[in-house]
PAVEXGU-472827 format. One record per residue: residue in one letter; y, x, z of N, C-alpha, C in turn. Coordinates in nm, 3 decimals, decimal comma. Each point is the difference from the previous one (the first is absolute). Layout:
(A (Y X Z) (Y X Z) (Y X Z))
...
end
This chain:
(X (-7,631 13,584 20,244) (0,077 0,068 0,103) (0,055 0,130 -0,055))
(X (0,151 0,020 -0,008) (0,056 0,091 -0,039) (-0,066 0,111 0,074))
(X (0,003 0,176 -0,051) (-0,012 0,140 0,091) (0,075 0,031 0,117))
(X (-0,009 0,057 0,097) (0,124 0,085 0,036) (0,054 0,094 -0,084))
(X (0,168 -0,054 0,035) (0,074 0,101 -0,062) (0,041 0,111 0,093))
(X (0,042 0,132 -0,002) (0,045 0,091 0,038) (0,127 0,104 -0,043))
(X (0,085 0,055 0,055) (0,051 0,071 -0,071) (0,060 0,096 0,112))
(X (0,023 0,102 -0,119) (0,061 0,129 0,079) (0,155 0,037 -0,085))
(X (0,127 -0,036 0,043) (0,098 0,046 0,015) (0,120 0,065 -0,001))
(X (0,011 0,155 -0,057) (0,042 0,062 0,043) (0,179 0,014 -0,039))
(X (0,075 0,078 0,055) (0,132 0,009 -0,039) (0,009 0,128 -0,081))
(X (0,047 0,035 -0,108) (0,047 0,108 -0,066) (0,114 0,062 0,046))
(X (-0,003 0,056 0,134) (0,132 0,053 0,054) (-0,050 0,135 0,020))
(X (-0,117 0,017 -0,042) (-0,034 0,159 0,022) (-0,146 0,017 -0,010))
(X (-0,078 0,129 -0,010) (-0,130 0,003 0,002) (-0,087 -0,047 0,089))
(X (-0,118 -0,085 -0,024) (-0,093 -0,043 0,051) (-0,074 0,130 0,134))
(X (-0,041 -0,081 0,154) (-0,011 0,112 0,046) (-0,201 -0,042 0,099))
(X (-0,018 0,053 0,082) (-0,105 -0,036 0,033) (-0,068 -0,151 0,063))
(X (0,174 -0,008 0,032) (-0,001 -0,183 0,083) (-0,041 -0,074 -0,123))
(X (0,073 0,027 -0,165) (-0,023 -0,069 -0,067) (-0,151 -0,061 -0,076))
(X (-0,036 0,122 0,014) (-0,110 0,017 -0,045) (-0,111 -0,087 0,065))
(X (0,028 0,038 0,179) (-0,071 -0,097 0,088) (-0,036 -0,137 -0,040))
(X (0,166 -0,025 0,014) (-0,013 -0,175 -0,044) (-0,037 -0,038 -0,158))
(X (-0,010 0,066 -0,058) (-0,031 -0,006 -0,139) (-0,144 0,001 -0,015))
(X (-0,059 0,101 0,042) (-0,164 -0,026 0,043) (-0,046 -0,073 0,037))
(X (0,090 -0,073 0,086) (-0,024 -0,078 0,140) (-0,016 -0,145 -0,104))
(X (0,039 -0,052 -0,045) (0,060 -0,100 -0,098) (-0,070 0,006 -0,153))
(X (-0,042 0,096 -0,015) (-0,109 0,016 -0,060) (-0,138 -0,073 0,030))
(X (-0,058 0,080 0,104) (-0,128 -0,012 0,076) (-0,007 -0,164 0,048))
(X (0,100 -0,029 0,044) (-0,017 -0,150 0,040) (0,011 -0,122 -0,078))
(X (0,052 0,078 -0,146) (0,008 -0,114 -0,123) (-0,184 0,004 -0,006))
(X (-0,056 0,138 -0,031) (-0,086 -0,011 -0,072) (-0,110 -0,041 0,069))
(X (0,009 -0,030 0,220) (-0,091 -0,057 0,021) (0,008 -0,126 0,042))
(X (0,129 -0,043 -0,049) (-0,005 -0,145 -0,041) (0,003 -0,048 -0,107))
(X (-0,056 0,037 -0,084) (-0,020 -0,013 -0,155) (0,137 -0,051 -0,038))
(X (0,105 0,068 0,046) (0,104 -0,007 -0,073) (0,094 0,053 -0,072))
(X (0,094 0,003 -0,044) (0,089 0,089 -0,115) (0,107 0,040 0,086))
(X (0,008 0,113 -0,066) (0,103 0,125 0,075) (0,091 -0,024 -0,071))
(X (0,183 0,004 0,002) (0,105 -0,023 -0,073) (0,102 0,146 0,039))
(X (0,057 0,046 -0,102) (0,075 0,149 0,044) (0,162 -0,100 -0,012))
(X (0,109 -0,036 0,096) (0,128 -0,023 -0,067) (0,115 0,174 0,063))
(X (0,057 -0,032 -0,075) (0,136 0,137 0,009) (0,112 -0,111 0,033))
(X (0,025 -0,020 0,175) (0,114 -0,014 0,041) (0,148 0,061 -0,009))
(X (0,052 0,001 -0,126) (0,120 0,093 -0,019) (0,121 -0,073 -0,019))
(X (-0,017 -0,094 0,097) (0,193 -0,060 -0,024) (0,098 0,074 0,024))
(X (-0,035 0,047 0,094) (0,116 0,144 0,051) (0,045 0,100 -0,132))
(X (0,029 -0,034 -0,073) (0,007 0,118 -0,157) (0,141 0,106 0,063))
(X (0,099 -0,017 0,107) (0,017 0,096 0,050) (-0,105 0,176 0,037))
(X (-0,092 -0,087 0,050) (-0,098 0,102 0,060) (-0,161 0,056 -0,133))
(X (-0,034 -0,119 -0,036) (-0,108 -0,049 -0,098) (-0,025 0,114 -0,123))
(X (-0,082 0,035 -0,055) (0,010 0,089 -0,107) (-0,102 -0,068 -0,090))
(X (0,014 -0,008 -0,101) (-0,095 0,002 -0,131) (-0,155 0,120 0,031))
(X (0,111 0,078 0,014) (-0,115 0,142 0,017) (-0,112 -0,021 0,115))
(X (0,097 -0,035 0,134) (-0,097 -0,032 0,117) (-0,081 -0,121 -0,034))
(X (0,015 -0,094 -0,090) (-0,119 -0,070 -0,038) (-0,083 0,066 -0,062))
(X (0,054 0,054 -0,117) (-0,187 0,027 -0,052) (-0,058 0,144 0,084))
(X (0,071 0,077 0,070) (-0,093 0,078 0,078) (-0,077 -0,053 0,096))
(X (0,055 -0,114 0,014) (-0,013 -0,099 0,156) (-0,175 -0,062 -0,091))
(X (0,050 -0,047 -0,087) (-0,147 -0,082 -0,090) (-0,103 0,111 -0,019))
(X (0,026 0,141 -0,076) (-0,074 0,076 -0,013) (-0,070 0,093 0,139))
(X (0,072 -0,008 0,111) (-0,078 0,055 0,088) (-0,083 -0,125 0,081))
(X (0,000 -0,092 -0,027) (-0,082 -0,152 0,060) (-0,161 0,017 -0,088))
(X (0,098 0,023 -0,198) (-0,166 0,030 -0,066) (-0,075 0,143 0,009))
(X (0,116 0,060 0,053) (-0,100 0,113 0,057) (-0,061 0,058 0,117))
(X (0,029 -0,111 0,103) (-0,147 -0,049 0,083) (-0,072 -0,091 0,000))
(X (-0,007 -0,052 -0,117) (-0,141 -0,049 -0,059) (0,012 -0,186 0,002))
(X (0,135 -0,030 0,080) (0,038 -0,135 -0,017) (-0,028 -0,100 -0,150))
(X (-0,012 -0,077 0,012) (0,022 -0,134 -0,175) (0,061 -0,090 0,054))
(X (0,065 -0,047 -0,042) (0,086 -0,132 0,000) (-0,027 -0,061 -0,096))
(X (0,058 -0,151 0,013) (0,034 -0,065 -0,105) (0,155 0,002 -0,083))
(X (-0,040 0,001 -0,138) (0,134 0,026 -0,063) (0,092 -0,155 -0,087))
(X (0,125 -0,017 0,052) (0,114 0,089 -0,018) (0,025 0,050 0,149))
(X (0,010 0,111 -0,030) (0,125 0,024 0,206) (0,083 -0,055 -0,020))
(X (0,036 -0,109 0,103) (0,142 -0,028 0,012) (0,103 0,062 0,077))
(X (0,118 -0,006 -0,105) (0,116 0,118 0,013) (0,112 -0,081 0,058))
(X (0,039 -0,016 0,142) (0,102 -0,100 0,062) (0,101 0,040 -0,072))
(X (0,115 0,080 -0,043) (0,111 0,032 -0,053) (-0,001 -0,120 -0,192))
(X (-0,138 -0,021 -0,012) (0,014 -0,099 -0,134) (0,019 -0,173 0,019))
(X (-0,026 -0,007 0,164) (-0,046 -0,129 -0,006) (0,121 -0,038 0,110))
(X (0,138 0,054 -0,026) (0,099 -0,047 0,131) (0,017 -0,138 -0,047))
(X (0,023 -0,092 -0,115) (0,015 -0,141 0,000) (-0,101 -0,059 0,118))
(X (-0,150 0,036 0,026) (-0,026 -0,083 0,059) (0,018 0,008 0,152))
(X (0,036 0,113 0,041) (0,074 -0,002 0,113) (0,125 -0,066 -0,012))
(X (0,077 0,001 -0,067) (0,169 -0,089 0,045) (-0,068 -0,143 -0,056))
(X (-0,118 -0,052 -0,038) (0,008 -0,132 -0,016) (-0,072 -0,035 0,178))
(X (-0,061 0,062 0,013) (-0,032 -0,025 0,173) (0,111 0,000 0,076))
(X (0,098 0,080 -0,013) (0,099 -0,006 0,088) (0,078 -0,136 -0,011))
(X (0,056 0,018 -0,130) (0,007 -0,142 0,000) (-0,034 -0,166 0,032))
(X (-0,135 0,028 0,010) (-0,073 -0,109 0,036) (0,021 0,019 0,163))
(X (0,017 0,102 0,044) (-0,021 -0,019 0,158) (0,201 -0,045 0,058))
(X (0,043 0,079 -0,111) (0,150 -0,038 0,012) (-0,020 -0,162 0,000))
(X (-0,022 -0,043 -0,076) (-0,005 -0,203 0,003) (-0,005 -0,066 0,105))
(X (-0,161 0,115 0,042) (-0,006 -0,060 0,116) (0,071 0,006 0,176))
(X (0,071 0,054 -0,055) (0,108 0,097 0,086) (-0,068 0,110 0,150))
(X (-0,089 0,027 -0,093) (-0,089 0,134 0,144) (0,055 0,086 -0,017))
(X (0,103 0,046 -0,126) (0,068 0,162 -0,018) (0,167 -0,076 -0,002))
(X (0,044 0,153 0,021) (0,145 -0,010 -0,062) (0,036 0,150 -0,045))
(X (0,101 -0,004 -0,087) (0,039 0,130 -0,030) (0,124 0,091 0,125))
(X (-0,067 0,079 0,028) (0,083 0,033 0,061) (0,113 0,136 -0,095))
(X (0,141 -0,025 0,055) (0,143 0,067 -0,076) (-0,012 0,133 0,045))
(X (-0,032 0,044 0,163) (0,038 0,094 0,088) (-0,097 0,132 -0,069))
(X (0,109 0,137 -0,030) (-0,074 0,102 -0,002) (-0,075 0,061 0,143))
(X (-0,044 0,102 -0,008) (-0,089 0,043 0,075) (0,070 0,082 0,151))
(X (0,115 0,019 -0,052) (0,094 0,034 0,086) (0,100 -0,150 0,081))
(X (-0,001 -0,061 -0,065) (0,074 -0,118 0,042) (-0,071 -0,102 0,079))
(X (-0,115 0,046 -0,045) (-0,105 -0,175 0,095) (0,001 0,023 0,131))
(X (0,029 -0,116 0,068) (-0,017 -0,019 0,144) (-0,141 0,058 0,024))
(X (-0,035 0,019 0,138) (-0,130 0,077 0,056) (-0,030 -0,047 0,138))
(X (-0,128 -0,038 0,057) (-0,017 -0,064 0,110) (-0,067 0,138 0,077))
(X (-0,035 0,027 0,104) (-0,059 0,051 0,104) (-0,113 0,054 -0,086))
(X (-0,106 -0,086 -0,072) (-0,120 0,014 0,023) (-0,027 0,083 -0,137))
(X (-0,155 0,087 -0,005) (0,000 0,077 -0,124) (-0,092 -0,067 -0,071))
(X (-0,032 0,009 -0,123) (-0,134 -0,066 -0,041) (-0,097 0,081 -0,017))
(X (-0,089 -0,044 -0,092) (-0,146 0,127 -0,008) (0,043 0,075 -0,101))
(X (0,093 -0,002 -0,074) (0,084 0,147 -0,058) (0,074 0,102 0,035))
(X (0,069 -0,090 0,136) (0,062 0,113 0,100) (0,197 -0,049 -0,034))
(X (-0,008 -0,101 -0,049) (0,140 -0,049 -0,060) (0,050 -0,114 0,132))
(X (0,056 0,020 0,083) (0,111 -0,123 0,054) (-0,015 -0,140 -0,111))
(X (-0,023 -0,085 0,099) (0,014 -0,191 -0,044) (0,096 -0,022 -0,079))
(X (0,011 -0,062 -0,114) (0,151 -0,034 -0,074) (0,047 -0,125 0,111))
(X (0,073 0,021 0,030) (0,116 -0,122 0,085) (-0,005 -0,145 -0,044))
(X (-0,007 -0,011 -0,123) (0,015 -0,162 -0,138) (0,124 -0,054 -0,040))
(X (0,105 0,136 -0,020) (0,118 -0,043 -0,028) (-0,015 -0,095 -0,113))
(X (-0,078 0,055 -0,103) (0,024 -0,069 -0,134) (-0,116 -0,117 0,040))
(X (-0,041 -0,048 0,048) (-0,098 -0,093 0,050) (0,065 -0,187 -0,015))
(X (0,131 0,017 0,037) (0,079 -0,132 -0,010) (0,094 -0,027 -0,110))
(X (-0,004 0,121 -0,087) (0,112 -0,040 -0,133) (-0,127 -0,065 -0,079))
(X (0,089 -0,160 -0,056) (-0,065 -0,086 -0,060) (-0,054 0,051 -0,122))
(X (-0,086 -0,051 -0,112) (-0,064 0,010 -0,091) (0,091 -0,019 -0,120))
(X (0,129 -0,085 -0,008) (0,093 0,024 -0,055) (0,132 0,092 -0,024))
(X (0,006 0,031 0,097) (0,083 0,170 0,049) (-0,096 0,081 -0,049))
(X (-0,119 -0,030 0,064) (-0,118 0,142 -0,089) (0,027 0,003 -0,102))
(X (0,008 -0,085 -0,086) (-0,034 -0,013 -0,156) (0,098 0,071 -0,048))
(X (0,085 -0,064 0,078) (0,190 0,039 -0,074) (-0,004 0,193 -0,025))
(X (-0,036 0,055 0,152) (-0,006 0,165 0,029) (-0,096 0,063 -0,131))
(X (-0,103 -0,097 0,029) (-0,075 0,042 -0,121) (0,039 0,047 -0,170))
(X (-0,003 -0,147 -0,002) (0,091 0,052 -0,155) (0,119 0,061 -0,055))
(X (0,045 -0,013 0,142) (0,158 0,149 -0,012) (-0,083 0,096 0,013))
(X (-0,132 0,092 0,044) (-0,052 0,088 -0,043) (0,008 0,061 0,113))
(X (0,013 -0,089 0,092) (-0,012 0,112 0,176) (-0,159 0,038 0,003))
(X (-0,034 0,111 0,084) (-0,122 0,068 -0,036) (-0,024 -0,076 0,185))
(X (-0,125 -0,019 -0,029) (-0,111 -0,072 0,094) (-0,123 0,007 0,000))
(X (-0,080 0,024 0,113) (-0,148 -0,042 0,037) (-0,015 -0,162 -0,010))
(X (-0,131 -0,003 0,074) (-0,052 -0,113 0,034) (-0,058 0,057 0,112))
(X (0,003 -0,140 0,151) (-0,062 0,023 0,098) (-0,110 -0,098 0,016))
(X (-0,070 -0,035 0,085) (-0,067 -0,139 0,032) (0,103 -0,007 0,113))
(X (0,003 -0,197 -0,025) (0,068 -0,012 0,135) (-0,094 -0,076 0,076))
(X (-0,021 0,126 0,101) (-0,075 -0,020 0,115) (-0,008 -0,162 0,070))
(X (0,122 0,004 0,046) (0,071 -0,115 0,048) (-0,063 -0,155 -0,068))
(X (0,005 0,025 -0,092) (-0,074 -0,124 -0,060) (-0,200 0,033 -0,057))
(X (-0,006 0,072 0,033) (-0,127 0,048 -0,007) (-0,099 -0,031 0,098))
(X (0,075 0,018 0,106) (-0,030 0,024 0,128) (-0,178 0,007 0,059))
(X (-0,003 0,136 -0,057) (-0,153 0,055 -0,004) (0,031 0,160 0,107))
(X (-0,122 0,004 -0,002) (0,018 0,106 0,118) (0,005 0,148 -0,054))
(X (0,038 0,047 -0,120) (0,042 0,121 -0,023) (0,178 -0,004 0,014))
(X (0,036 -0,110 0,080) (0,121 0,027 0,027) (0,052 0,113 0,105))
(X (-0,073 -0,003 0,097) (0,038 0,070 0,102) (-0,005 0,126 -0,047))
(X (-0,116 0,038 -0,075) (-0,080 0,110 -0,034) (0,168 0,047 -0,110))
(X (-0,011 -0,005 -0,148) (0,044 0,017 -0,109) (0,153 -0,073 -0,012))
(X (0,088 -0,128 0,098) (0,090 -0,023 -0,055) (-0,027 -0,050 -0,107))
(X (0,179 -0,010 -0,059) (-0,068 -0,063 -0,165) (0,042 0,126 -0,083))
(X (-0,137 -0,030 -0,026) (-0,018 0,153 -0,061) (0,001 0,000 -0,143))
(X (0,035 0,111 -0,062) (0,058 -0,008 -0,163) (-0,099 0,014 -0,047))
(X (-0,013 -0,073 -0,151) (-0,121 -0,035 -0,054) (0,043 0,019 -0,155))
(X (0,152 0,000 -0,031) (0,025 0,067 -0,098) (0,088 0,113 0,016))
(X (0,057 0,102 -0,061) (0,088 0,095 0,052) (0,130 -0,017 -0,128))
(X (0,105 0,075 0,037) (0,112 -0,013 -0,136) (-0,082 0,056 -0,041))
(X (0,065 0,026 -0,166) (-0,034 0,033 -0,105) (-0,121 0,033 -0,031))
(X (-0,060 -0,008 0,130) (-0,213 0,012 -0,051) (-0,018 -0,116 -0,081))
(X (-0,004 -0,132 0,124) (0,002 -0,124 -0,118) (-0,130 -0,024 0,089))
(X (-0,041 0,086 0,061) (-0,144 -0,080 0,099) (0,015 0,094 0,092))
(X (-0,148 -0,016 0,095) (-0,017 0,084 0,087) (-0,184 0,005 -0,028))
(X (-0,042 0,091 0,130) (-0,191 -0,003 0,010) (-0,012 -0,151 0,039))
(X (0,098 -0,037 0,064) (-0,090 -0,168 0,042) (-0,020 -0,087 -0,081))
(X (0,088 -0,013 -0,072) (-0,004 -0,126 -0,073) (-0,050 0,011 -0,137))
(X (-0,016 0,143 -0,021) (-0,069 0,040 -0,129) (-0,198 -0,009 0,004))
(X (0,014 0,045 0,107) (-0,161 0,037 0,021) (-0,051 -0,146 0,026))
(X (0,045 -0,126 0,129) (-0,033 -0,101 -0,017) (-0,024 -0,078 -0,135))
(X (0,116 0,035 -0,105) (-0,015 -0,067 -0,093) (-0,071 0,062 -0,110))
(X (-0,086 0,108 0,003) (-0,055 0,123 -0,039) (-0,157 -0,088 -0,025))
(X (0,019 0,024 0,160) (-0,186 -0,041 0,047) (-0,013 -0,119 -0,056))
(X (0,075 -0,075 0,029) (-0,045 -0,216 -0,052) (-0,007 0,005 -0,149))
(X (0,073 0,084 -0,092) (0,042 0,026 -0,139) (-0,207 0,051 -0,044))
(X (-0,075 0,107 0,066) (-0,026 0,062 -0,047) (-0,176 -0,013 0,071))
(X (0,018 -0,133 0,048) (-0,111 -0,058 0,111) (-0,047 0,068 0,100))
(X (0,063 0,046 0,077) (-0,032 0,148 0,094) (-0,058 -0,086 0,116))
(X (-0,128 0,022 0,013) (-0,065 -0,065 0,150) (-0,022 0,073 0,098))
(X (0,024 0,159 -0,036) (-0,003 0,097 0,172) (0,072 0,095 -0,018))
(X (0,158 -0,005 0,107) (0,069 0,092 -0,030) (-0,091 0,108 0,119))
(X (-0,032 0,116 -0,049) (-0,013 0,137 0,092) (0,067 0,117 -0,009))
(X (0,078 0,022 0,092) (0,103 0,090 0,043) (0,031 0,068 0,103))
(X (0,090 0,087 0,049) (-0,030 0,029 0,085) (0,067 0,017 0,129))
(X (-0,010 0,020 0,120) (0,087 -0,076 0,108) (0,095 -0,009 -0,012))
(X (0,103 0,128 -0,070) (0,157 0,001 0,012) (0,034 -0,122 -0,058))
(X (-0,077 -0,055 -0,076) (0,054 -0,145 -0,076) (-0,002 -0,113 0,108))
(X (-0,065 -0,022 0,066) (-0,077 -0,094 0,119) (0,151 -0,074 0,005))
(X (0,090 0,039 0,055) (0,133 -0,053 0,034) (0,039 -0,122 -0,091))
(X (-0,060 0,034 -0,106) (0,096 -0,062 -0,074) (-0,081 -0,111 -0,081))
(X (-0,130 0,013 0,055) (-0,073 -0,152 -0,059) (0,039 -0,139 0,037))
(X (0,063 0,021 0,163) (0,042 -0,157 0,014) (0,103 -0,062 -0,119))
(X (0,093 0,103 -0,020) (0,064 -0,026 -0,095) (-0,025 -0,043 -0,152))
(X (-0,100 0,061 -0,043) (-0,087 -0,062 -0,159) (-0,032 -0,140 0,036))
(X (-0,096 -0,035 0,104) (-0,001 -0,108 0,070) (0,053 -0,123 -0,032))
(X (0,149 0,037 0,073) (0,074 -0,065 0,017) (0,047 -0,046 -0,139))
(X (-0,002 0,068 -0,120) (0,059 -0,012 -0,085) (-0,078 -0,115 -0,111))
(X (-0,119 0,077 0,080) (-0,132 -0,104 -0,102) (0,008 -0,110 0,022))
(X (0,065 -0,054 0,141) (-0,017 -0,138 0,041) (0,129 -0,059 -0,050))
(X (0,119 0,059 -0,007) (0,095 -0,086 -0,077) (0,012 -0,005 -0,090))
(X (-0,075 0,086 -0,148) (-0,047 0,038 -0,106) (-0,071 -0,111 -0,053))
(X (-0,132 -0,031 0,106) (-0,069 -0,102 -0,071) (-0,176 0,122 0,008))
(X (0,030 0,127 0,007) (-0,105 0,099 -0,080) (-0,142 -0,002 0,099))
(X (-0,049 0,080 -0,081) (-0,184 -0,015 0,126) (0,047 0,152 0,052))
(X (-0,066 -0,042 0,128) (-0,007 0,159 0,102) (-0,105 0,065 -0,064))
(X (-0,001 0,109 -0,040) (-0,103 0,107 0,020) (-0,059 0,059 0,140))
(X (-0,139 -0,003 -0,025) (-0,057 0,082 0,178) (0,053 0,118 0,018))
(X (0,048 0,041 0,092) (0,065 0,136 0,051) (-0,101 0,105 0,053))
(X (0,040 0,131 -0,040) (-0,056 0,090 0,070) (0,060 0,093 0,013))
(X (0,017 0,042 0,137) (0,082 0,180 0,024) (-0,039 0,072 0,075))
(X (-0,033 0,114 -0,096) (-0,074 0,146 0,034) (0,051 0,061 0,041))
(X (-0,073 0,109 0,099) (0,099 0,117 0,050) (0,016 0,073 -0,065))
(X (0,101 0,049 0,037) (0,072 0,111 -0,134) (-0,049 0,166 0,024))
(X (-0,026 0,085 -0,147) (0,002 0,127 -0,008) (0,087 0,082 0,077))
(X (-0,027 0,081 0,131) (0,122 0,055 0,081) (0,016 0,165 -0,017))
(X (0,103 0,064 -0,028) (0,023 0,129 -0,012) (-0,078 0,092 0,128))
(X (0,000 0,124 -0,026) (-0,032 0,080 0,177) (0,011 -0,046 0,122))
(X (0,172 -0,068 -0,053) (0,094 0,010 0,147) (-0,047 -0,138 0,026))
(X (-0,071 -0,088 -0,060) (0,006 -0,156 0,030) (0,074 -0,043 -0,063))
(X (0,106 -0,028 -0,089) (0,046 -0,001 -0,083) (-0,064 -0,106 -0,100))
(X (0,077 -0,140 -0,055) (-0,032 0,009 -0,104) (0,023 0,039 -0,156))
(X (-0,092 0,015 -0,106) (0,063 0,070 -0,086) (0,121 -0,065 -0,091))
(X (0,040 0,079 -0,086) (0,114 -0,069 -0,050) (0,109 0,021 -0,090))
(X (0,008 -0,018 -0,126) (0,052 0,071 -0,124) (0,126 0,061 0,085))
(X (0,114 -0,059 0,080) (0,138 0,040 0,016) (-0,023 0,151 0,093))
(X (-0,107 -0,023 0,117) (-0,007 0,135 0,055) (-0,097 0,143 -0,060))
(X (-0,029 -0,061 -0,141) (-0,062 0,110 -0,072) (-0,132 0,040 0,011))
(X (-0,077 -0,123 0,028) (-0,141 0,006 0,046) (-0,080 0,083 -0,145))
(X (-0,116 0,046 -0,004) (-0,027 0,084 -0,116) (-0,077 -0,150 -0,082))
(X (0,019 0,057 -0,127) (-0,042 -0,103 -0,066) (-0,148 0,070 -0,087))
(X (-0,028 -0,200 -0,018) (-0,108 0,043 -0,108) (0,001 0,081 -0,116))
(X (0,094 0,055 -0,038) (0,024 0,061 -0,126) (0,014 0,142 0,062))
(X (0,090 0,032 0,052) (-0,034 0,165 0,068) (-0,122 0,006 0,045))
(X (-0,131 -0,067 0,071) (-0,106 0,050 0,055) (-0,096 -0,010 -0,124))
(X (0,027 -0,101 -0,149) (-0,063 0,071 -0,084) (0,052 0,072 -0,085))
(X (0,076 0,064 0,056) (0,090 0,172 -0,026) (-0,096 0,089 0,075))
(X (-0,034 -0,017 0,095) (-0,055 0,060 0,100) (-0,158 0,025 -0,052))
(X (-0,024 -0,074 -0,094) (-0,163 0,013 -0,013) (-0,068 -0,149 0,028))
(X (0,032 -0,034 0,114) (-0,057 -0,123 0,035) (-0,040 -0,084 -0,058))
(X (-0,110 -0,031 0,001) (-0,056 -0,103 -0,104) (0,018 -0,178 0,066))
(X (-0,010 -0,048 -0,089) (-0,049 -0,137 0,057) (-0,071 -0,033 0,067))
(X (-0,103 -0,025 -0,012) (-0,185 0,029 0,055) (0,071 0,022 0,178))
(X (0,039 0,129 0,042) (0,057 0,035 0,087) (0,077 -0,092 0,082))
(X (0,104 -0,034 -0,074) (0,121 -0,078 0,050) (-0,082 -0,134 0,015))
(X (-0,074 -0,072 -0,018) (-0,037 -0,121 0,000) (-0,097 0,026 0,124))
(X (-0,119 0,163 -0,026) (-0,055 -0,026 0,152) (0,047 0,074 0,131))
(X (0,172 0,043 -0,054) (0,019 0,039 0,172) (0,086 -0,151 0,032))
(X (0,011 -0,119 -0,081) (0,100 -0,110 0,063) (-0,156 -0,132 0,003))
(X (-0,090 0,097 0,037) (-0,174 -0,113 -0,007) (-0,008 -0,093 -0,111))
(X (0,001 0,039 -0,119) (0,005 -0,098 -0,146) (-0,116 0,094 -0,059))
(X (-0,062 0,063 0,031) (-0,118 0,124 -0,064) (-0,066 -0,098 -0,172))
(X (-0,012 -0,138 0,025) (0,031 -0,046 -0,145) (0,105 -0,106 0,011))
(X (0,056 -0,065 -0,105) (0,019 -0,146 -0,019) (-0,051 -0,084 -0,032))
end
């Protein structure tokens, strides 16, 4: 009988902050009392946003609260073939299509999703797979959506068909991380609520994929003063300024209840 696998995550879009740490502990502690292995990956498809730098500060403040992983980390920005060979495969099966429409141009329904974005309409939903192809290789710039419509699973109402690759990213978090976890034997994703939304969707993907579900878990999240959760974009303080501050580890592990690992 294989271990549990585990892993913790993170995006290099900025310094690691107390939420991170949470779930990082968190994912820790539950590998090791299921006698299983902890995995560190660096989600950085976004190389718009992504830094080299915010990885290894991101790695070095993980080993300097006392975390181990198993090594290699996997680095999503090395492994985009095996995301566009998934897409592909789901293209065959015709659950995606590329959609043409920029971000300004796409139709929009009433409803918002759990990002806060208006429904795409499905203009590009009915241009055939041969017209696709054609746009394609003239070099028109395109996503990929799922089409709902033929899916017909219940993160429709919720998510629309929701983009799963972006232009010029070449992926998105969904379709990378599904194909992340099955790649890398991941048997318990733990994360934390703000993600919740968006598991039907991995789900969904696993089942037209072919892939095994991982058991789910979502924690409540680290909240600022105000209630708030924390959060690189609104400037939450990070692990690296509070050991500016003096702060030790030891500390940080027993004010988030981790007093060991």
């Amino acid at each position: 009988m294989m271990s549990p696998v585990f892993r913790f995550a993170p995006s290099p879009n900025g310094h690691l902050h107390l939420g991170h740490a949470y779930s990082a502990l968190l994912n820790a502690r539950m590998a090791a009392e299921a006698g299983g292995r902890l995995l560190i990956r660096i989600e950085d498809t976004d190389q718009t946003r992504c830094t080299t730098e915010f990885t290894r500060d991101a790695l070095e403040d993980l080993a300097w609260l006392g975390l181990e992983w198993e090594q290699p980390v996997r680095i999503q920005s090395e492994h985009m073939a095996d995301y566009h060979a998934m897409l592909e495969k789901l293209w065959a099966l015709s659950a995606i299509y590329p959609c043409f429409c920029s971000r300004k141009e796409a139709p929009r329904l009433a409803a918002i999703d759990p990002d806060g974005q208006p429904l795409y309409a499905g203009k590009c939903r009915s241009i055939s797979q041969e017209e696709a192809r054609k746009r394609i290789t003239c070099g028109m710039s395109h996503g990929w959506r799922i089409d709902m419509s033929a899916a017909g699973d219940a993160p429709a109402s919720v998510w629309g068909d929701v983009v799963i690759a972006k232009p010029r990213l070449g992926s998105s978090y969904h379709i990378a991380v599904v194909t992340d976890d099955a790649l890398q034997g991941v048997s318990h994703v733990v994360r934390g609520k703000d993600i919740e939304a968006a598991t039907p969707i991995h789900q969904l993907l696993q089942r037209l994929l072919g892939l095994p579900s991982p058991a789910y878990v979502h924690h409540d999240l680290i909240l600022d003063n105000a209630g708030l959760k924390l959060s690189k974009s609104s400037g939450s303080t990070s692990l690296r300024s509070l050991r500016a501050k003096g702060v030790s580890a030891a500390q940080i592990r027993a004010r988030l209840g981790f007093p060991r690992i």
